[in-house]
Each structure stands twice: as structure tokens, then as C-alpha cells.
C-alpha positions in Angstrom: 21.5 -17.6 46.2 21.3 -19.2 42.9 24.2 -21.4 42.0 24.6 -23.2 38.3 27.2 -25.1 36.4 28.2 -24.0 33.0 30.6 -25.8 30.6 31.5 -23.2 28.0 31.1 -19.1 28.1 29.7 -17.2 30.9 25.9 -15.6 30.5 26.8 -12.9 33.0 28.0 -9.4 32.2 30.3 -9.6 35.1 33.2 -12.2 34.5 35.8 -13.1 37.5 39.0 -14.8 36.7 42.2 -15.4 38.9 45.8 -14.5 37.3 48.9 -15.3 37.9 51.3 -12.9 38.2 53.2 -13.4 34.9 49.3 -13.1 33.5 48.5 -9.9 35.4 51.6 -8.4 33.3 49.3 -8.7 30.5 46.3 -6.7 32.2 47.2 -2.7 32.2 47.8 -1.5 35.1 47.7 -3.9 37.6 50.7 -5.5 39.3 49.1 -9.0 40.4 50.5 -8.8 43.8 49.0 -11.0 46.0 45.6 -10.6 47.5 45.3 -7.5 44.5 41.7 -6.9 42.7 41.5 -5.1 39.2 38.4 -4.2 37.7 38.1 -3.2 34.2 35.3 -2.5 31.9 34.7 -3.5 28.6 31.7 -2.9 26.4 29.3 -3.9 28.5 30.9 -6.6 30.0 32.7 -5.8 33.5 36.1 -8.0 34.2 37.8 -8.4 38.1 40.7 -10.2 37.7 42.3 -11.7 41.0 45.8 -12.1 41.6 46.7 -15.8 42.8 49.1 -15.4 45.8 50.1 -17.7 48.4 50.3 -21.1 46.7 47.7 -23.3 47.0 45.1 -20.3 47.8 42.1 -20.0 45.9 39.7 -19.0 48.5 40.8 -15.5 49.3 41.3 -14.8 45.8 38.1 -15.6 44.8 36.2 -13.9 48.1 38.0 -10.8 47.6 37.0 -10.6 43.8 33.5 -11.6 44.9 33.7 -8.9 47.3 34.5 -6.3 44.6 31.6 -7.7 42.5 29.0 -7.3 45.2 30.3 -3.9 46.2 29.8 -2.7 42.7 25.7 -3.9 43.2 26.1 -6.5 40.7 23.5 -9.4 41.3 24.8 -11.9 38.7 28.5 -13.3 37.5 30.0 -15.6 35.6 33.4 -17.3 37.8 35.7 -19.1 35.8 37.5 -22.0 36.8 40.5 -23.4 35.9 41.2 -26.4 38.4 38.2 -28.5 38.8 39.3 -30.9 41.3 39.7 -27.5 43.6 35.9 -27.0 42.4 34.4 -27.2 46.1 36.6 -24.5 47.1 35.7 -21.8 44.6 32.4 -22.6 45.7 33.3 -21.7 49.4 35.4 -18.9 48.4 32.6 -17.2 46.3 29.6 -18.1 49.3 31.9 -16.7 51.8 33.0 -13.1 49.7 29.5 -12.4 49.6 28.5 -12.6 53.2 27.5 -9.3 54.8 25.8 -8.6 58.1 23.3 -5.6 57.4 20.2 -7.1 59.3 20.4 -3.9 60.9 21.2 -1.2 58.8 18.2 0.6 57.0 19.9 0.2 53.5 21.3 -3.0 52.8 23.4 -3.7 50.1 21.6 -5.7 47.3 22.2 -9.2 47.4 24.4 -11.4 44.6 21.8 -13.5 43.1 23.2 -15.7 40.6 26.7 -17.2 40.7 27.4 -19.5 37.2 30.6 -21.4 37.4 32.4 -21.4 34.3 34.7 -24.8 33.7 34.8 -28.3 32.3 34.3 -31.0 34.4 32.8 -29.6 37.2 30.9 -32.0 39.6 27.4 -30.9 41.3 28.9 -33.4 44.0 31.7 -30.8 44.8 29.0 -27.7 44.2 27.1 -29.3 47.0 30.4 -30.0 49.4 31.3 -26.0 48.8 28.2 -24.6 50.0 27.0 -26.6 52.7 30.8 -26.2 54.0 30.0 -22.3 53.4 26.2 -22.2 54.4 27.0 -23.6 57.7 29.9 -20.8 58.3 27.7 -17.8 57.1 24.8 -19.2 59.3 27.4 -19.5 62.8 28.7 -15.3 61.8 25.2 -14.5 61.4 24.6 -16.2 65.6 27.7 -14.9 66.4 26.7 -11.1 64.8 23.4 -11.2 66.7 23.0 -9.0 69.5 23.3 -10.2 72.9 20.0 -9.1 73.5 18.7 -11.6 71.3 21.4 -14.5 71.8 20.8 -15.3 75.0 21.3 -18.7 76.7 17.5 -19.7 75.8 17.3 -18.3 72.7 20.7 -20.4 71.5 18.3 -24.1 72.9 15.7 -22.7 70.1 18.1 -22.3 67.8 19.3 -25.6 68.6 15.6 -27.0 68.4 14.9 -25.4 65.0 17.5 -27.4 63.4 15.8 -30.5 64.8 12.8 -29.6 63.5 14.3 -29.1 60.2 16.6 -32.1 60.7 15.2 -35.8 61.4 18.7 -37.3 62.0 18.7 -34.4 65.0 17.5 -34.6 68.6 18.0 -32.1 70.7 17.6 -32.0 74.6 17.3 -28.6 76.6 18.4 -28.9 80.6 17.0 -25.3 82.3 18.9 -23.9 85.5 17.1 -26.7 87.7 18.0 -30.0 85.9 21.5 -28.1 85.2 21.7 -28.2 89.3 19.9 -31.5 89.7 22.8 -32.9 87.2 25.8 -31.3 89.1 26.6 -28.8 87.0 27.7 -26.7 89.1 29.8 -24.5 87.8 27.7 -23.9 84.8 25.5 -22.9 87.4 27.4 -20.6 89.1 28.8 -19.0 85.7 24.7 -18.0 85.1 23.1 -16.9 88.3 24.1 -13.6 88.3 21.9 -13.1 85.1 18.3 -12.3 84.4 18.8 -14.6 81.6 19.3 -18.2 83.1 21.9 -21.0 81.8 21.3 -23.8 79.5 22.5 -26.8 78.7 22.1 -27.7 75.5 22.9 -31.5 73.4 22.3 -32.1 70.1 22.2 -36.2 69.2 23.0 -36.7 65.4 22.4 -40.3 64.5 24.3 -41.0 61.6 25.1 -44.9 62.8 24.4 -47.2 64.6 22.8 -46.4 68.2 25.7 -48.5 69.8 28.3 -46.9 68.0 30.1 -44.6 70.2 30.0 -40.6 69.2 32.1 -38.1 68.3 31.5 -34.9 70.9 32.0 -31.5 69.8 31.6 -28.7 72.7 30.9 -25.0 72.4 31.5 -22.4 75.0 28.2 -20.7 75.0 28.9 -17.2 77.2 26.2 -15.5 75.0 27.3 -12.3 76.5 30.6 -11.4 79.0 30.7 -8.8 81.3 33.0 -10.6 83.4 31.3 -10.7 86.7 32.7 -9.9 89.9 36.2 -8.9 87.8 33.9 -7.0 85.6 35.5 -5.5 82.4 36.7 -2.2 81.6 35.2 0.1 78.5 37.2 -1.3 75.6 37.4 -4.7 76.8 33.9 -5.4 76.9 32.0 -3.4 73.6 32.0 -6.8 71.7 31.8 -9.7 74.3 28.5 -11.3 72.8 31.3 -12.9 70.4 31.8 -15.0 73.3 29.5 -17.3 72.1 31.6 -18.2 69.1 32.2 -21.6 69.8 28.3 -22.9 70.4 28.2 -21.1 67.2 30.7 -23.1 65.7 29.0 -25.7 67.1 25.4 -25.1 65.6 27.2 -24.3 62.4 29.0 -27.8 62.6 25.9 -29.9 63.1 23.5 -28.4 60.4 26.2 -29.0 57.7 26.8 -32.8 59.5 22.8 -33.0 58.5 23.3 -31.6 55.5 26.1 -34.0 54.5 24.2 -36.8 55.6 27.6 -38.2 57.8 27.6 -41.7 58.9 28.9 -42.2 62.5 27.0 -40.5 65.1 28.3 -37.1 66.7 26.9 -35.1 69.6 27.0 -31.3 69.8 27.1 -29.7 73.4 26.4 -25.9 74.6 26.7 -25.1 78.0 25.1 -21.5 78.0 25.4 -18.6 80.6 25.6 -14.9 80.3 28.4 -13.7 82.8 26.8 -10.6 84.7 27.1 -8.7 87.7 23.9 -9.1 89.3 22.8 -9.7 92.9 23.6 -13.2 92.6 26.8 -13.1 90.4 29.6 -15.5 91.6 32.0 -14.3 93.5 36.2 -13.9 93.3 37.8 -16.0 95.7 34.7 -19.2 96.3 35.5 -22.6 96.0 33.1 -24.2 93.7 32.6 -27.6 93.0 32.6 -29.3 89.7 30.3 -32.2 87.9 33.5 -34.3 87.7 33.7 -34.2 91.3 36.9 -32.0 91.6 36.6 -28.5 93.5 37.5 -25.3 92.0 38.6 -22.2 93.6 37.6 -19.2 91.5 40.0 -16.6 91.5 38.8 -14.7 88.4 34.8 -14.8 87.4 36.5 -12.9 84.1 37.9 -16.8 83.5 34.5 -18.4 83.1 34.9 -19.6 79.7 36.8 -22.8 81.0 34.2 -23.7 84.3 31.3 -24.0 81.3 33.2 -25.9 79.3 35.1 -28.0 82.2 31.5 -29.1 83.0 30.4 -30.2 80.2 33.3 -31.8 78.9 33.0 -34.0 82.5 29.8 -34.1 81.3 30.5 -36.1 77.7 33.0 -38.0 79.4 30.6 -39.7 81.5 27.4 -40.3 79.2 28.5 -41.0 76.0 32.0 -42.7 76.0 32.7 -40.6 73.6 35.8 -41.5 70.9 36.7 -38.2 71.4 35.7 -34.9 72.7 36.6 -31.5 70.4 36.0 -28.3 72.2 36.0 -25.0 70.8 36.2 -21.5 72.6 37.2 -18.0 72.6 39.1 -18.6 75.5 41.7 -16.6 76.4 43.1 -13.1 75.3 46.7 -14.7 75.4 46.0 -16.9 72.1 45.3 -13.3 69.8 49.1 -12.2 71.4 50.6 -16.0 70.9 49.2 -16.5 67.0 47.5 -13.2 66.2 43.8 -13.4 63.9 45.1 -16.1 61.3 45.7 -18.8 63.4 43.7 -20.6 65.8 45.1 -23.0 68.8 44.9 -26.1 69.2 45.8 -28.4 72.7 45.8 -32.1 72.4 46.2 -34.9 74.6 46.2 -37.6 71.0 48.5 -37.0 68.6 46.7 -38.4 65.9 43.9 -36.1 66.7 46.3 -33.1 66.7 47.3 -34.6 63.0 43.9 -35.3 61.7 43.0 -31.6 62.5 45.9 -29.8 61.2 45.7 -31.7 58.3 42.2 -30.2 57.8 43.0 -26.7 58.4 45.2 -26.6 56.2 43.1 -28.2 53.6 40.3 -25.4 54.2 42.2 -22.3 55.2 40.8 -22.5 58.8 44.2 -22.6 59.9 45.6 -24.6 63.6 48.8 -24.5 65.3 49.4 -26.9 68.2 50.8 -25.5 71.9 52.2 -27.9 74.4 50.4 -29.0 77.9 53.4 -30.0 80.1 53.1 -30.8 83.5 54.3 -28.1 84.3 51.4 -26.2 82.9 48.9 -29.1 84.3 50.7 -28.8 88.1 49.9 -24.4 87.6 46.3 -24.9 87.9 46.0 -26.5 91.5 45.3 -25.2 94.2 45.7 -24.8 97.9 42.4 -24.9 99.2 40.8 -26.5 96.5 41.3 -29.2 94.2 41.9 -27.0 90.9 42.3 -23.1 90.7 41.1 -21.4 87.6 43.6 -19.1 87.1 47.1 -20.1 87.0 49.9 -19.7 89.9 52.3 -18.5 86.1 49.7 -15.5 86.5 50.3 -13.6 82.9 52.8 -16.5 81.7 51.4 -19.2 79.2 48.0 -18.0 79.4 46.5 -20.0 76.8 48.3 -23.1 77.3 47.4 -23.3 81.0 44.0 -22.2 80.1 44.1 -25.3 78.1 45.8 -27.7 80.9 42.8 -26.7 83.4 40.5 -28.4 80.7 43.3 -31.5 80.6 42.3 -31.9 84.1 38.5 -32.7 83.1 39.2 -34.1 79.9 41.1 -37.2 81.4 41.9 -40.3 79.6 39.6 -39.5 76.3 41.2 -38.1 73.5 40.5 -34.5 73.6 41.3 -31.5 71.5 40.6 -28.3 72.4 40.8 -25.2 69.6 41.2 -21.4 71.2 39.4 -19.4 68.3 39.9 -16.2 70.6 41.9 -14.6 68.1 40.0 -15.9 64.6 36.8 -15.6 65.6 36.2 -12.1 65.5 37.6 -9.6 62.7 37.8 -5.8 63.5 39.3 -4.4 60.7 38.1 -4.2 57.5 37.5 -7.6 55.3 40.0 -9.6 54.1 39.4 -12.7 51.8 37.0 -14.9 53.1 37.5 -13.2 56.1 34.4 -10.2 57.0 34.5 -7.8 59.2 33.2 -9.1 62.7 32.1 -12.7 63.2 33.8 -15.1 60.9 32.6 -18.6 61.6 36.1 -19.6 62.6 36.3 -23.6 63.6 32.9 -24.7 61.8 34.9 -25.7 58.1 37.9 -27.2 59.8 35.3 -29.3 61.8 33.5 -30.2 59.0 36.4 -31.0 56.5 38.0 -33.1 59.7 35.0 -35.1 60.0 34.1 -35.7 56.3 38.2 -37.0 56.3 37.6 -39.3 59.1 34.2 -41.3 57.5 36.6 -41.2 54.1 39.3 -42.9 56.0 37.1 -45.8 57.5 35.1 -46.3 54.9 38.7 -46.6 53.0 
């Protein structure tokens, strides 16, 4: 899509603005209420006027009247903006309106072509901040969209190897199911055998500093598709489980818009991969597993698998990279959509000033986090009798995200760790809202991005 900057009138015959509501009163007709779209024609010149709502929201207003525009088959419009200090996030607001997933469909909806931004003092710098920021989200909803058939645990490592070879700053090492069981991954192993489609593991080394600088680690649960295994899931459960690969999405996302932005520290990206299946082989309720950190699990749900993957290769960081921090991100547990609903991810932190440094940056972008406790109470849940960690809790349906959460405590250990539960954001059902589509949504990857950009800022300061 074409994206220009232009200081006086629009050249498009479709015009966006966002009112206020005391302006709205002015437009006939249309109320202003929050979230509200009003189109009205004139001459030849089509107006959508969006109402302003919550304060300090400009991307949902200007995705929505996006929306509109691209619903009506316009391929060109003129967006006018008023605050250009907020100039980054129009940008994002207007990229992520005008995402659709028809790759399948027969007729697709004609793309938006042009977008000319209509303001004084406007900054290409900001331009370039929006869209990469929104770039990298509509590339994750498009992985995350994909049929399972086609995101499987192999096809993600390409993926991942494409952006190397677009990327210079990227290297990116592939582990099949062998080196995965020479390198004690065991229950990443375990998680994939039942498949056809074996597990990866998947790392992606951005270089942004110097080689001796110690990274940032960002993890993504990579379940491409969740059947549940042995505790395999009823009709209605399972219709959309190749979402459960959100979080390596997130993760891909992330570290083409870390190229992209050219970042100066250095920051590793890790996917461990596995389809959950009932197959010959599948893992079964009840084992004792053991773990790469050395700790034995008793599995008494394959249906929890999420946190096994990601327990491993968060052991995994911890050891070769004495990492400054590890972020994971996961559609983890069905408990989070219940404890914050489809706004809000979770967010589980053993460093405050990493819970702080994150919330600050959802808020900034929209990509919203709310911290839940781990108390030892939750951590002393996840042990077992015949093992050393169980990885369901003895709470059973009590706390289900937070103890979900405490299991990974137990791997994380001493490095400061944050882990984000993007069960309920992830994915979108209904119909869209805002910058929010229907299905995938890229949840986690602008959050990530605006956190990281905001930590450079501050030592560079």
C-alpha cells in the first residue's frame, strides 16, 4: 500500500476526519457516540466522520473509519490529522482497519491503495514507526489465519528462515526432532510425537550489539495445531485450535519489525513447535516426563501442553544465552478469556520493573496488559507427588491462569521473566471492532515492539 504525506488539502475523493462529540452535533444525523461511523456524500466527494471516544484513542477510530472506507471499495483517501505528535498512531490505526484475510475466498475485496495523510508537521520518521509497528501485526494475523495444514511445525522454521534471508542482522537455527532429543528437550518432544508432522525448535539471533552484550529472549508457544492429545477435545472446543500458534506468531511478527527498526541491543526469538495429536505415539495422561532443566513432570492433562513447550525452552534460554530477561507469549489457558475477557491480555512477572516497562507500553499502543499475582501458594499447586512438578494444578478449576503461569516460575528461576496469556486477545470471533478483525489479531507483537523501542530510548537517554 501506497502511503504519502501531504501538508494542505486532500487529493482523494474520500476524506476521513475524527469529531468530537460537540463537533458531531454539527453533522446531521449522527450522534458521535463513541466508536460511531457516519458516512455522507457530497458532490463527488465521500466524507466518514469518526467519533473520538475513549480519551486518548485514536486507533479504533481511525480503523473503524478505514474499515468503512474499504467496505465501500474505495482504493484511495485522504485522512486528516489533527495531532501530529500522535502521527505514528494514525498510521497504525489506518494499516490495521484495512487488514482482511480473503486468501481464500474466490472474491476478495479490492484492496485500499493509496492512504495520503493530511496535516502539518508530519514526520516520515513517525510514518515509518506506524507501519512497521502495523506491518509486522498484519504479517503475525496473516500466520496465525493460515490453515493448520500449512502452519505446521516445519513450515513455521521456513518462515523463520525467510526472514533471515531477507534480514542480514538475522540468523536463524532450526533443531529437527533428533537434535530436539539430543538437547534434552524432552518435553517438546513428547508434546510432538504423536504427529505426522514433527517438532521444531526454532531461534532466531538478531544482532543489533555487540556479540558480548547479553540478549533480550522473546519465546512463542508454537502448537501449530491442538487437538489435545490423549485428553482430546470436544466439537466446539477444537474448530479453531491452529490459533494456538499465536505466540510464535507474535514472535515472528516481533523480530521482522526489530529488523525493520534497525534496534540496537541484541534479542533472540524462540519457537518451540509441535502439533498436539492423537496418534500412535501421542503422549499419554498420567507419565512422568522429564524436563531440559532437569526437573520431572507428571503429565496429568496432554490438553495442558502449551506450558511443557514453553517450560523447555524457557530452561532452554536460561542456560545459553544469560539472557537479561526472558518474555514469553502464549495462548495459554482458557481461564485468562473468563479472568479479563478479549481486551485484555495477562501478564505474570517475577520483576517489577519489567511488569512496569510492559504495562506502560500497552497502554501506549492499545495492546492492553493487566498483571496477576504468583504466590506461593500458586507456585507450591504445581508439585507433585511422584514427580518433581505436575502440570495441572492440585486448585484443579481455581486460578487457572495464574498457576498456569507459576509452573513456568518454576523454569524461569532467578532471570527476570514475564510471561503474557494472549488466550483471550488473540483471536476475535465476532465481527470487527477497531483495529481489532475478525479472527487472528496479532495480539502481543506492538506491545513488544513499543516496549523494546522504550527500553533502547531509555539507555541511550
Amino acid at each position: 500500500m501506497n502511503l504519502e504525506i501531504q501538508e494542505k488539502q486532500g487529493r482523494y475523493d474520500t476524506e476521513i476526519r475524527l469529531v468530537t462529540e460537540k463537533q458531531a452535533e454539527e453533522i446531521r444525523d449522527f450522534e458521535g457516540r463513541s466508536g460511531s461511523v457516519c458516512v455522507r456524500y457530497e458532490g463527488d466527494t465521500t466524507y466518514i466522520y469518526a467519533a473520538l471516544g475513549e480519551e486518548g484513542d485514536l486507533l479504533n477510530p481511525v480503523a473503524a473509519a478505514v474499515r468503512v472506507a474499504r467496505n465501500l471499495k474505495r482504493k484511495a483517501l485522504s485522512l486528516y490529522v489533527e495531532r501530529s505528535h500522535d502521527f505514528a498512531t494514525y498510521v497504525q490505526g489506518a494499516l490495521l482497519g484495512a487488514y482482511r484475510f480473503e486468501q481464500y475466498k474466490e472474491t476478495q475485496t479490492p484492496p485500499l491503495e493509496h492512504i495520503e495523510f493530511v496535516g502539518t508537521g508530519l514526520q516520515q520518521e513517525a510514518l515509518t514507526k506506524g507501519r512497521i509497528f502495523a506491518d509486522a501485526t498484519n504479517y503475525t494475523r496473516d500466520l496465525v489465519n493460515k490453515n493448520a495444514g500449512e502452519i505446521y511445525p516445519d513450515a513455521l522454521a521456513r518462515q523463520a528462515q525467510q526472514l533471515a534471508m531477507e534480514f542480514p542482522a538475522l540468523t536463524v537455527t532450526v533443531f529437527d526432532e533428533e537434535e530436539i532429543a539430543q538437547e534434552g528437550l524432552s518435553l517438546l518432544s513428547a508434546v510432538g510425537q504423536g504427529s505426522a508432522t514433527p517438532p521444531r525448535f526454532i531461534l532466531l539471533e538478531y544482532q543489533g550489539a555487540a556479540p558480548t552484550e547479553d540478549p533480550r529472549v522473546l519465546v512463542g508457544k508454537g502448537i501449530t495445531f491442538d487437538a489435545g492429545g490423549q485428553n482430546l477435545k470436544p466439537s466446539g472446543s477444537i474448530e479453531n485450535m491452529r490459533l494456538d500458534m499465536a505466540g510464535a506468531g507474535a514472535v515472528l511478527g516481533i523480530m521482522k519489525g526489530i529488523c525493520r527498526l534497525g534496534l540496537q541491543e541484541n534479542i533472540v526469538g524462540v519457537i518451540p513447535a509441535a502439533q498436539n495429536a492423537l496418534g500412535k505415539d501421542a503422549y499419554y495422561t498420567g507419565d512422568v516426563y522429564p524436563s531440559h532443566a532437569g526437573k520431572t513432570v507428571e503429565v496429568l492433562n496432554t490438553d495442558a501442553e502449551g506450558r511443557l513447550v514453553l517450560a523447555d525452552a524457557i530452561s532452554y534460554c536460561r542456560k545459553a544465552y544469560r539472557p537479561r530477561e526472558i518474555i514469553d507469549m502464549a495462548t495459554l489457558t482458557g481461564a485468562m478469556v473468563v479472568a479479563l475477557g478479549d481486551t485484555v491480555s495477562g501478564l505474570f512477572t517475577n520483576t517489577p520493573a519489567l511488569s512496569k516497562g510492559l504495562f506502560q507500553a500497552g497502554e501506549a499502543v492499545r495492546d492492553r496488559l493487566w498483571e496477576l499475582p504468583v504466590y506461593t501458594e500458586h507456585m507450591k499447586a504445581m508439585e507433585s507427588d511422584i514427580a518433581d512438578l505436575r502440570n495441572v494444578s492440585t486448585l484443579k478449576r481455581k486460578a487457572g491462569s495464574i498457576t498456569a503461569a507459576a509452573f513456568l516460575h518454576h523454569f524461569a528461576e532467578e532471570v527476570p521473566w514475564a510471561h503474557l496469556d494472549i488466550a483471550g486477545t488473540a483471536w476475535n470471533d465476532a465481527e470487527p471492532r477497531g483495529i481489532t478483525p475478525k479472527y487472528a489479531t496479532g495480539a502481543g507483537v506492538r506491545v513488544i515492539l513499543e516496549y523494546l523501542q522504550r527500553q533502547q530510548g531509555e539507555q541511550s537517554a
